[in-house]
N, CA, C and O of each residue as an XYZ file, in Angstrom:
612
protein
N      -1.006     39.569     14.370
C       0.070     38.607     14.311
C       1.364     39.342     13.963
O       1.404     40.181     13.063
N       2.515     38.969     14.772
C       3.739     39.550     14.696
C       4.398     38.965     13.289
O       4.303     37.797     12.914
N       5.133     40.106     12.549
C       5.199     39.353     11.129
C       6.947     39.289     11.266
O       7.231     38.583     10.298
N       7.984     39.572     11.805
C       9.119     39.028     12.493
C       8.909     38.116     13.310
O       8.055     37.978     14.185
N      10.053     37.270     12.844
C      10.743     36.368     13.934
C      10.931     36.500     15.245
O      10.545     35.844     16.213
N      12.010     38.072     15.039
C      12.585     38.548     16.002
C      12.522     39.805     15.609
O      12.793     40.463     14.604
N      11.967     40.011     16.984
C      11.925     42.137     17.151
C      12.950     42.608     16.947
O      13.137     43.673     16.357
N      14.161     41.551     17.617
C      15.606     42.010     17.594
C      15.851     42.724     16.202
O      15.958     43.949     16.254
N      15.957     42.090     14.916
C      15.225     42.114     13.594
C      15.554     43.867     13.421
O      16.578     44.308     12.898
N      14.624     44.569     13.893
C      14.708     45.665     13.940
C      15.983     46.780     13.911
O      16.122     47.859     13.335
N      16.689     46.130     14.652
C      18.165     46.991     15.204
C      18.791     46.756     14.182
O      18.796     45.800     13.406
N      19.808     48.545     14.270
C      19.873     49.149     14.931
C      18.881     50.189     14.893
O      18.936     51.039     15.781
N      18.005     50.266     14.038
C      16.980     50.930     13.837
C      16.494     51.420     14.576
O      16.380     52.639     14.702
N      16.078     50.570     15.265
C      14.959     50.671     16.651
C      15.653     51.306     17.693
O      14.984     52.130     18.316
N      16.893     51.131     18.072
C      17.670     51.429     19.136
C      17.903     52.993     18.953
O      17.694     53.854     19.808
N      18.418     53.194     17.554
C      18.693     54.811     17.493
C      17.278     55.124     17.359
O      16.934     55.670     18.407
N      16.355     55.035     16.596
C      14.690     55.796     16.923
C      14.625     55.612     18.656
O      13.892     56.537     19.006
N      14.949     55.031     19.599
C      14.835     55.080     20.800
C      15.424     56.211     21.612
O      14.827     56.875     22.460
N      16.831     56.348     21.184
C      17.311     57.298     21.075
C      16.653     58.786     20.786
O      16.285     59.718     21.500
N      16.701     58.507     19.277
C      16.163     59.926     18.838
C      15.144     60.218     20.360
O      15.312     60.958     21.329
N      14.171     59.337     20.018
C      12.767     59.597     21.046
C      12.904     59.970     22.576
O      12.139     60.397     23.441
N      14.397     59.564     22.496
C      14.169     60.168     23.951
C      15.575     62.025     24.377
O      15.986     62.726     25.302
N      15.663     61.850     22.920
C      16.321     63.352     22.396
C      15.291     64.351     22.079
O      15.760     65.488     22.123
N      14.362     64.319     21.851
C      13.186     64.811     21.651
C      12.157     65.009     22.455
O      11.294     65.877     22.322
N      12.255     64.059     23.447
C      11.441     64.334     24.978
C      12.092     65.840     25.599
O      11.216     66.333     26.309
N      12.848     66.384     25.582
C      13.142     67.102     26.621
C      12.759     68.368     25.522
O      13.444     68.737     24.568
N      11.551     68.860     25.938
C      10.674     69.882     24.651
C      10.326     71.154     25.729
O      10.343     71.067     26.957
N       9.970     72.488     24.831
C       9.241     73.119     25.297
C       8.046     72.993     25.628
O       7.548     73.791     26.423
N       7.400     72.068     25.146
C       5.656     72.204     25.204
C       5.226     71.411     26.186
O       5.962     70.456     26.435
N       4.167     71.533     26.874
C       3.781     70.825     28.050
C       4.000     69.077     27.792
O       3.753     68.632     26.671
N       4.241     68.604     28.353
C       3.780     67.045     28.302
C       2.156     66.724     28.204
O       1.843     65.691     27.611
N       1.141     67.532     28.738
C      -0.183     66.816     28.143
C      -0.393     66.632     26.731
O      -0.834     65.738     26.009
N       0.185     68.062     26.556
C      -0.008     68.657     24.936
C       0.416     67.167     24.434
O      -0.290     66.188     24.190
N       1.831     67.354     24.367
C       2.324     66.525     23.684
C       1.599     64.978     23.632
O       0.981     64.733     22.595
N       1.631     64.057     24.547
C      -0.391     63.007     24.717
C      -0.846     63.310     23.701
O      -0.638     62.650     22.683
N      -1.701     64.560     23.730
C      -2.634     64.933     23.240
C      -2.086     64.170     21.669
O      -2.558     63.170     21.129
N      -1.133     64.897     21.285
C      -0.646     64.813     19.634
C      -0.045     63.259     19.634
O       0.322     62.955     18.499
N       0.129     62.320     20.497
C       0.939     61.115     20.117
C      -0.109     60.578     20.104
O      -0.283     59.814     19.154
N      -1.291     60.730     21.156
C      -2.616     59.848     21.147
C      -3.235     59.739     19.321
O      -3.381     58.763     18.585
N      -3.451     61.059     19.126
C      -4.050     61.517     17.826
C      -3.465     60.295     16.677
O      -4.023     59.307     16.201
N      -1.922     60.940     16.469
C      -1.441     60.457     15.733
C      -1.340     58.909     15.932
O      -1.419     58.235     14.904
N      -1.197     58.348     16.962
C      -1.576     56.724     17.173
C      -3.184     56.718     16.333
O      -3.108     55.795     15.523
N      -4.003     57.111     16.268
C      -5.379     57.080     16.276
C      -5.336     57.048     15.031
O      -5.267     55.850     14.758
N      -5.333     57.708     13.978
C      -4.763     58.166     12.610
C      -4.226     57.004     12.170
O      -4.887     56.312     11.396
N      -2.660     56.508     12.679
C      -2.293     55.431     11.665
C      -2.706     53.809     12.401
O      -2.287     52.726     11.992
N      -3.525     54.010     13.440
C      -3.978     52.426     13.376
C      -3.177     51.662     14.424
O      -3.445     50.465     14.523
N      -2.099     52.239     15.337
C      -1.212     51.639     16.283
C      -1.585     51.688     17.474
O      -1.370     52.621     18.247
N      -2.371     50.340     17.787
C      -2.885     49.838     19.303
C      -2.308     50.027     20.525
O      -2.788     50.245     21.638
N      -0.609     49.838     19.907
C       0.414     49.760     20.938
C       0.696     50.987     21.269
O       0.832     51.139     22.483
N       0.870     52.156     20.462
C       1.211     53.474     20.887
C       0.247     53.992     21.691
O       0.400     54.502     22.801
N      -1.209     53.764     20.792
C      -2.203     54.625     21.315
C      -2.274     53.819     22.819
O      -2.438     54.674     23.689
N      -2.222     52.807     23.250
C      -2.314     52.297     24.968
C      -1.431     52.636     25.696
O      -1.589     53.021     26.855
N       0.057     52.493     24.860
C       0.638     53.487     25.745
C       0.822     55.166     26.086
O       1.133     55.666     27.167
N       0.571     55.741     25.007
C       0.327     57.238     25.350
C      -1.711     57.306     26.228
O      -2.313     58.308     26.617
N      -1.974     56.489     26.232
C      -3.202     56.338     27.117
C      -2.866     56.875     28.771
O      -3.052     57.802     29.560
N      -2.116     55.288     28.583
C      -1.404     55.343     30.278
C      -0.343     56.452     30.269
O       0.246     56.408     31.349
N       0.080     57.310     29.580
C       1.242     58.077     30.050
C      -0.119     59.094     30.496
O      -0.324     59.275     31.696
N      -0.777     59.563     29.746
C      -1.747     60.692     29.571
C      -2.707     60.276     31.007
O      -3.015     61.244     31.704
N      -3.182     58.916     31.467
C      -3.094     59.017     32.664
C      -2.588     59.028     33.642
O      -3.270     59.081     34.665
N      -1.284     58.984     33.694
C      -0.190     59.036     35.014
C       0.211     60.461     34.657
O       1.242     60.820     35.226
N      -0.474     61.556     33.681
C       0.584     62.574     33.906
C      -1.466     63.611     34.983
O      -1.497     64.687     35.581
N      -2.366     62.862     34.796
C      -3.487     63.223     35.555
C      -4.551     63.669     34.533
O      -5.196     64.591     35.031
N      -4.988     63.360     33.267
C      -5.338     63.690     32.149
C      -6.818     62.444     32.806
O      -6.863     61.333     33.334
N      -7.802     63.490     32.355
C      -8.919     63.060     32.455
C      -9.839     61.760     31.168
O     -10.042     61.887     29.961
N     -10.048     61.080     31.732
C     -10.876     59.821     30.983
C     -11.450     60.244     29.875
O     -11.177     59.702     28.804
N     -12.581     61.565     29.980
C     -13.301     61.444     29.401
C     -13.074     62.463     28.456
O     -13.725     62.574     27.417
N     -11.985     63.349     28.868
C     -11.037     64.002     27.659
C     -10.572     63.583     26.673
O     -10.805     63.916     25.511
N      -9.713     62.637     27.172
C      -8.860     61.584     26.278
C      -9.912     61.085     25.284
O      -9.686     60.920     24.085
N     -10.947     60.886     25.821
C     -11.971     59.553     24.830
C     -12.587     60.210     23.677
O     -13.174     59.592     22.790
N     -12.356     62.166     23.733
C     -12.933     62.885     22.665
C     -11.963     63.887     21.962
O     -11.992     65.006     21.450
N     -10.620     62.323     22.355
C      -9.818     63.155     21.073
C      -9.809     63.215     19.556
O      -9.444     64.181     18.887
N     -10.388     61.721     18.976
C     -10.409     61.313     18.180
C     -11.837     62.512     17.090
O     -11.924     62.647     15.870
N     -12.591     63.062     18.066
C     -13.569     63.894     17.352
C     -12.949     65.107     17.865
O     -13.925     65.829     18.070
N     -12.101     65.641     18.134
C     -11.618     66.963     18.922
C     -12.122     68.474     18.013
O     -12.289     69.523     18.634
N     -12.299     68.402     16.672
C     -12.955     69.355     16.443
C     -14.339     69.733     16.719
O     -14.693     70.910     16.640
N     -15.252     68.654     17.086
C     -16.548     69.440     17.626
C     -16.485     69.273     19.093
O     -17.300     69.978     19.689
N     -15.701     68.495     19.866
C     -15.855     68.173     21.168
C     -15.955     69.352     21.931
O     -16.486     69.128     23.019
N     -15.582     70.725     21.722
C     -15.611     71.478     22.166
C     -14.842     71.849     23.559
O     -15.142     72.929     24.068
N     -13.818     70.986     24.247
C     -13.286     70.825     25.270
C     -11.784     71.100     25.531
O     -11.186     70.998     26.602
N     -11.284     71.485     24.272
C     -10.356     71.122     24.219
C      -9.263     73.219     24.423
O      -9.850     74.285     24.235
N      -8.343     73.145     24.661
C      -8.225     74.582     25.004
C      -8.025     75.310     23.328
O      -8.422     74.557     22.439
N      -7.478     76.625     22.868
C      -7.181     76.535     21.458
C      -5.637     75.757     21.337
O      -5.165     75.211     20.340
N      -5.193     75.862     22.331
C      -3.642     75.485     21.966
C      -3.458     74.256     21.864
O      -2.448     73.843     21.295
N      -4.424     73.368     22.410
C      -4.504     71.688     22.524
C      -5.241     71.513     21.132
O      -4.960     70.491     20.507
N      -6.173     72.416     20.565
C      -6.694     72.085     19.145
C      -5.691     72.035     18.532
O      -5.416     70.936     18.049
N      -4.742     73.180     18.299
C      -3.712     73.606     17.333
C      -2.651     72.640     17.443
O      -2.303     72.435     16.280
N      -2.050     72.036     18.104
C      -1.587     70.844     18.350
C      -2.115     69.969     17.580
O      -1.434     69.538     16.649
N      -3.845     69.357     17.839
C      -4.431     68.593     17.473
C      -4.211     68.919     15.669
O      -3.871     68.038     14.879
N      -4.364     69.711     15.456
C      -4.399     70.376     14.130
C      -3.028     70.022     13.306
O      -3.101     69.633     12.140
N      -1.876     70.165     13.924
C      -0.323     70.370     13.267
C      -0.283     68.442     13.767
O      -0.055     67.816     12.732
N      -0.409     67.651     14.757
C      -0.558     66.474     14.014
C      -1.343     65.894     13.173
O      -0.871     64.898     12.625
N      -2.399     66.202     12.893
C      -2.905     65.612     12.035
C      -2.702     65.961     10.487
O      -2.953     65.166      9.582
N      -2.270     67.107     10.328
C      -1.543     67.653      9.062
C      -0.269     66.995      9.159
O      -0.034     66.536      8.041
N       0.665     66.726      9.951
C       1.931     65.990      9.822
C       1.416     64.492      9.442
O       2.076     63.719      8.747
N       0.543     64.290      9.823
C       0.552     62.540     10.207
C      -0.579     62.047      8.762
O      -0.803     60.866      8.497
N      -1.102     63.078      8.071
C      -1.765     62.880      7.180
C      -1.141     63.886      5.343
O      -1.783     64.351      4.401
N      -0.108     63.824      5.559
C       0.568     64.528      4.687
C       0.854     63.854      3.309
O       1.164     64.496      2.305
N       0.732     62.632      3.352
C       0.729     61.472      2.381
C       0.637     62.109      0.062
O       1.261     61.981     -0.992
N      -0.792     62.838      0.734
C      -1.191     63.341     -0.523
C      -1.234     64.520     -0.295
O      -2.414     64.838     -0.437
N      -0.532     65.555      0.033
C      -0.621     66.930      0.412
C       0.039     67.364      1.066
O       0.581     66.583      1.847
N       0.313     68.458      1.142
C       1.646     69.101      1.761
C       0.797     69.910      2.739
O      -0.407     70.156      2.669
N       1.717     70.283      3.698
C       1.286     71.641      4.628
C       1.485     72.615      4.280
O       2.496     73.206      3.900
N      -0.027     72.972      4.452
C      -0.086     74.701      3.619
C       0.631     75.697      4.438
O       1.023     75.445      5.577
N       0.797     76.828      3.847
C       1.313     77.873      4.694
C      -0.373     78.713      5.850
O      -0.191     79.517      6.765
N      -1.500     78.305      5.496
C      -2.294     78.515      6.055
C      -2.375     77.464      7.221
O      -2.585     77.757      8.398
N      -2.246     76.639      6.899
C      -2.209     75.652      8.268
C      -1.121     76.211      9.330
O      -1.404     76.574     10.472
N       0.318     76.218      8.691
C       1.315     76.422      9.908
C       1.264     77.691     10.429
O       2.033     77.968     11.348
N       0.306     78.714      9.903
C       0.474     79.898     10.648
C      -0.890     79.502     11.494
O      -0.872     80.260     12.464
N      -1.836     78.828     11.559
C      -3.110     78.800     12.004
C      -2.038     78.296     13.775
O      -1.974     78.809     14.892
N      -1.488     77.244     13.210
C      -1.035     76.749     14.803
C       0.251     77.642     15.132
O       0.542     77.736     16.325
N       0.849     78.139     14.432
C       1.921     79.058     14.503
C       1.174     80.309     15.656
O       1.945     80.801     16.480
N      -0.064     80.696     15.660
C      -0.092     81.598     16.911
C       0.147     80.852     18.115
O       0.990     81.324     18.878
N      -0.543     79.564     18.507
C      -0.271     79.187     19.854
C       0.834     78.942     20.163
O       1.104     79.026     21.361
N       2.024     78.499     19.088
C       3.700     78.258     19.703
C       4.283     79.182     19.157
O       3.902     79.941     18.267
N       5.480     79.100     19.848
C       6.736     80.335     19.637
C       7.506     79.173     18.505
O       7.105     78.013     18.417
N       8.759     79.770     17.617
C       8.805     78.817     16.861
C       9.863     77.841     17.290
O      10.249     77.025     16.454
N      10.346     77.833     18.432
C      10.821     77.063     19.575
C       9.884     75.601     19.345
O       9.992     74.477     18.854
N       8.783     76.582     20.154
C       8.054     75.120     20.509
C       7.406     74.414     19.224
O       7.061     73.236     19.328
N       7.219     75.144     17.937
C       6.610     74.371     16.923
C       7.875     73.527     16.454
O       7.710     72.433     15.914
N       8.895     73.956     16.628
C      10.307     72.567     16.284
C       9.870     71.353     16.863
O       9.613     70.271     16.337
N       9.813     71.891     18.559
C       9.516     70.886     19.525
C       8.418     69.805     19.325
O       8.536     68.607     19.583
N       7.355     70.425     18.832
C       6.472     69.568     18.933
C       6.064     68.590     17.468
O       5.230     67.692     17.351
N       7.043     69.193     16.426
C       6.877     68.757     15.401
C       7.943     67.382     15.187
O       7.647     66.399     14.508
N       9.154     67.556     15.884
C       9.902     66.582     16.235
C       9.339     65.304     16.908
O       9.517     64.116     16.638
N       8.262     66.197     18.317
C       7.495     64.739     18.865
C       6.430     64.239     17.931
O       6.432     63.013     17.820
N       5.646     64.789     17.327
C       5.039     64.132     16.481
C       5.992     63.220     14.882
O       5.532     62.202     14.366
N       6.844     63.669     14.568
C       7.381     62.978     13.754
C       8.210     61.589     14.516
O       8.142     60.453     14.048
N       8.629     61.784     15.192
C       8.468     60.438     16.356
C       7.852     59.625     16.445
O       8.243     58.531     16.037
N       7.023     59.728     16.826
C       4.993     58.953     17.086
C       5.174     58.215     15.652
O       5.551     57.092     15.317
N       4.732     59.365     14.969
C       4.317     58.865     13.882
C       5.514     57.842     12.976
O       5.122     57.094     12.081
N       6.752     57.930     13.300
C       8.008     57.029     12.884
C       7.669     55.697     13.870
O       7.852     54.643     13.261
N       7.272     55.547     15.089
C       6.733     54.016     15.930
C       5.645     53.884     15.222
O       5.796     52.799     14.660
N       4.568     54.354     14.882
C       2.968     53.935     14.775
C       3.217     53.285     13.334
O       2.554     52.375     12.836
N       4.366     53.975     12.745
C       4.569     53.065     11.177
C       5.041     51.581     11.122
O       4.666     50.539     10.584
N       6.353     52.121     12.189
C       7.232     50.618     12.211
C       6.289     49.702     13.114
O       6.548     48.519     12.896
N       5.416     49.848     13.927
C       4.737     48.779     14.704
C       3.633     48.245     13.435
O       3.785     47.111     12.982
N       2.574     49.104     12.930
C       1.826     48.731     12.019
C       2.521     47.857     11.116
O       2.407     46.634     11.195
N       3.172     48.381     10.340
C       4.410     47.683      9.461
C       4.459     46.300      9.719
O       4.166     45.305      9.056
N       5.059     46.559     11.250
C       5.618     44.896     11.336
C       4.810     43.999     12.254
O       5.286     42.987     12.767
N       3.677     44.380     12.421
C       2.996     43.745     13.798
C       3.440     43.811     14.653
O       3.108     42.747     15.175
N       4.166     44.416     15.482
C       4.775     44.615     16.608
C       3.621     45.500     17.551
O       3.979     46.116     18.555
N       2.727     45.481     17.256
C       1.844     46.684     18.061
C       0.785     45.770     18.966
O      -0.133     46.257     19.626
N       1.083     44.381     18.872
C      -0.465     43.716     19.673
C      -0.431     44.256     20.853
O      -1.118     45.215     21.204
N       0.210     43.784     21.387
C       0.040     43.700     23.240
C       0.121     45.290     23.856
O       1.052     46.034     24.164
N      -1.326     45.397     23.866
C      -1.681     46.721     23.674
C      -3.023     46.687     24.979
O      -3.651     47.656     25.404
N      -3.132     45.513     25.306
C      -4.319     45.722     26.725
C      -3.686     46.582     28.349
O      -2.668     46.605     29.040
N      -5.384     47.329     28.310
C      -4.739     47.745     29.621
C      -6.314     47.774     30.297
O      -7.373     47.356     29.829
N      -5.980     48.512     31.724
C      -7.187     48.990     32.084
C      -7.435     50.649     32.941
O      -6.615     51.361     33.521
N      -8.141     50.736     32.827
C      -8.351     52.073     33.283
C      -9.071     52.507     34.652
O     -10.273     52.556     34.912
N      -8.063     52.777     35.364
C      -8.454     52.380     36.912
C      -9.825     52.646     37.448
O     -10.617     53.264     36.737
N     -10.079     52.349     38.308
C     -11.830     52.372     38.632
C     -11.904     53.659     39.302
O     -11.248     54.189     40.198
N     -13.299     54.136     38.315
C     -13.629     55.764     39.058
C     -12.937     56.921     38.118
O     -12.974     58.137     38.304
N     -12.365     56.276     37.170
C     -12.016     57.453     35.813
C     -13.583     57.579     35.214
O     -13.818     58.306     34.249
């Protein structure tokens, strides 16, 4: 249940995070990658709406079904490349930072797969994600979150 009146409600908030988000799209790091880490981090804080839509982006960019479906266990799935772990790794340390800080062992662990270019980059898109997956949870704004997944994925 939507706990605003009006989404409008939101602004200007919403409008500049729209902004930001789309100041932050234009990254070094692949676009799957990046999926990879918005899916996660949707997954993590509970946002229906993000995680369906980084679903469908992750399938229109040609990202396989049954990839996607073993992100949520990605450390034993075994499928995943190291640089898509390490990703997997630096969001879930961003997105779970609550009671703990990021060690200096963590950021050098993912620090081999990016240049420190791309760890800006991708730390920006995940602090993103994770700035929608709050404000939707937050406010109920996250229902309408159905989709389907075309036949033969």
């Amino acid at each position: 249940m939507a706990r605003l009146s009006d989404i409008k409600m939101l602004n200007p908030g919403r409008a500049a995070l729209g902004e930001f988000s789309k100041a932050v799209a234009s990254t070094t790091v692949e676009e799957t990658t990046l999926e990879l880490a918005r899916i996660r981090s949707s997954q993590i804080t509970g946002c229906g709406r993000c995680l369906a839509a980084h679903w469908k982006a992750a399938l229109a960019l040609g990202m396989r079904v049954d990839h996607l479906a073993m992100i949520n266990v990605w450390q034993e799935a075994g499928i995943f490349s190291p640089r898509e772990e390490a990703a997997l790794e630096w969001t879930e340390a961003l997105t779970r930072n609550a009671d703990t800080h990021v060690s200096d062992a963590q950021y050098d662990a993912v620090r081999v797969h990016f240049t420190e270019e791309e760890m800006v980059d991708l730390t920006w898109a995940i602090l993103s994600i994770n700035t929608w997956n709050r404000i939707n949870t937050a406010f109920g704004t996250g229902q309408a979150f159905a989709f389907e997944v075309p036949a033969g994925e």
